[in-house]
N, C-alpha and C positions, 0 to 999 in steps of 0.2 A: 570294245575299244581296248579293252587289255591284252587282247589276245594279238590287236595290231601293235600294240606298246611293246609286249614281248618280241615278237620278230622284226620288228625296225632296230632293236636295242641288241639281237640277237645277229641281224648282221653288220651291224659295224665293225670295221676293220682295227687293226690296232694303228695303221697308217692312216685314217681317215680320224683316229681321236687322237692324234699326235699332230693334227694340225694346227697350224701357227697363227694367233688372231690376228688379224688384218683388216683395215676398210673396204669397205666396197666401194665399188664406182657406180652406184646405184643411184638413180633422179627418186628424190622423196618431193611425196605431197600429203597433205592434211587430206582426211577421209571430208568427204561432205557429207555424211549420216552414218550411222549403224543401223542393221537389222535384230535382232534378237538377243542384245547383248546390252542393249544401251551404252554407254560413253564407254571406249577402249571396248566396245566387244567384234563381233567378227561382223563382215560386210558380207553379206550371201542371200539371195531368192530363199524361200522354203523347201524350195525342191531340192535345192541343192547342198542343203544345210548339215546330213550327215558329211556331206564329199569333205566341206569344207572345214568341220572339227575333225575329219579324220585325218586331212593333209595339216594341220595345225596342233593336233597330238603329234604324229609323225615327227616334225619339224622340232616340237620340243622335247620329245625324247634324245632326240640326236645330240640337240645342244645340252640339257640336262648330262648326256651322258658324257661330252666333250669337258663338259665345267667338273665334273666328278675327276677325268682322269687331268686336268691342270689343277685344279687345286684340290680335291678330297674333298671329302664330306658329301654325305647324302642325298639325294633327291627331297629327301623331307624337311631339311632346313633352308635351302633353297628357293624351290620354286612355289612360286605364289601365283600365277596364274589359274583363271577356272578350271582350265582343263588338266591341273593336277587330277581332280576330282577323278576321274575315267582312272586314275593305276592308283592313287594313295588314298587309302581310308585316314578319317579323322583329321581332317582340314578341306576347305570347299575351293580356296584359293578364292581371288577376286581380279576382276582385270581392270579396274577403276586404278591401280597405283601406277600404271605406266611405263611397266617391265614386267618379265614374265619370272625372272630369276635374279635373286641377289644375294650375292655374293662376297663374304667376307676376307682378307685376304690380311692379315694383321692388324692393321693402321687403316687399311683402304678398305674401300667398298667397291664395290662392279655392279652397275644393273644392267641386263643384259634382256633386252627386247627381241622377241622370236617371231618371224615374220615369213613364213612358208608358202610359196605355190608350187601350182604343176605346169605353171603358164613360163613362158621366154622370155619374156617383160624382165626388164631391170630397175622395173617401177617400183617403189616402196610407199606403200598409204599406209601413212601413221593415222589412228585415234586418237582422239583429243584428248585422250589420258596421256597418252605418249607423247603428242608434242608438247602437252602441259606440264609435263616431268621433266623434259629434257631441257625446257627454256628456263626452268627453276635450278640445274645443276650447272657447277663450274665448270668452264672449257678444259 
């Protein structure tokens, strides 16, 4: 898994981390269970359960690498997700807090939810950690 962390990180573009955050138009739904993660963890068969932490490292290294070059600061004070774990020693991360990355910014805070397929779908399934974070934060 590091050696995917490395080259996803390795080819981003400096025009693809110079992109401008913006909403999606994306239909979200509440996950109806987890498989191997319990609350906020990933929804996947066992068969298919590497594909699915590797398309979900993938997706948070990009954005990890996106939030480093908008605002500074490290991967290691950041990202709280499990799937830290696969590139940073000496923290496990957890997927129970209902973002993957947070982010300080003076004054402000950013939590920043990372949510990757390989699939065409413009569907987004929140975890119940996620939508329980989000209904607790101000608009």
């Amino acid at each position: 898994m590091r050696e995917l962390a490395r080259a996803v990180a390795a080819d981003l573009t400096a025009e693809q981390l110079a992109t401008p955050a913006r909403p999606v138009g994306a239909r979200i739904r509440r996950s109806s269970g987890t498989t191997g993660g319990g609350v906020g963890g990933y929804s996947a068969s066992s068969p298919d359960r590497d594909k699915t932490v590797a398309v979900g490292l993938a997706g948070e290294i990009v954005v990890g690498a996106w939030l480093r070059e908008k605002f500074g600061g490290p991967e290691e004070t950041s990202w709280k997700s499990r799937l830290r774990s696969h590139v940073i020693a000496g923290g496990p991360g957890g997927d129970r807090l209902g973002y993957g990355f947070r982010v300080h910014d003076g004054e402000r805070t950013y939590l920043y939810e990372v949510t990757a397929s390989v699939g065409s779908s413009s569907e987004i399934i929140l975890g119940d950690s996620e939508v329980e974070r989000a209904s607790r934060l101000s608009p």
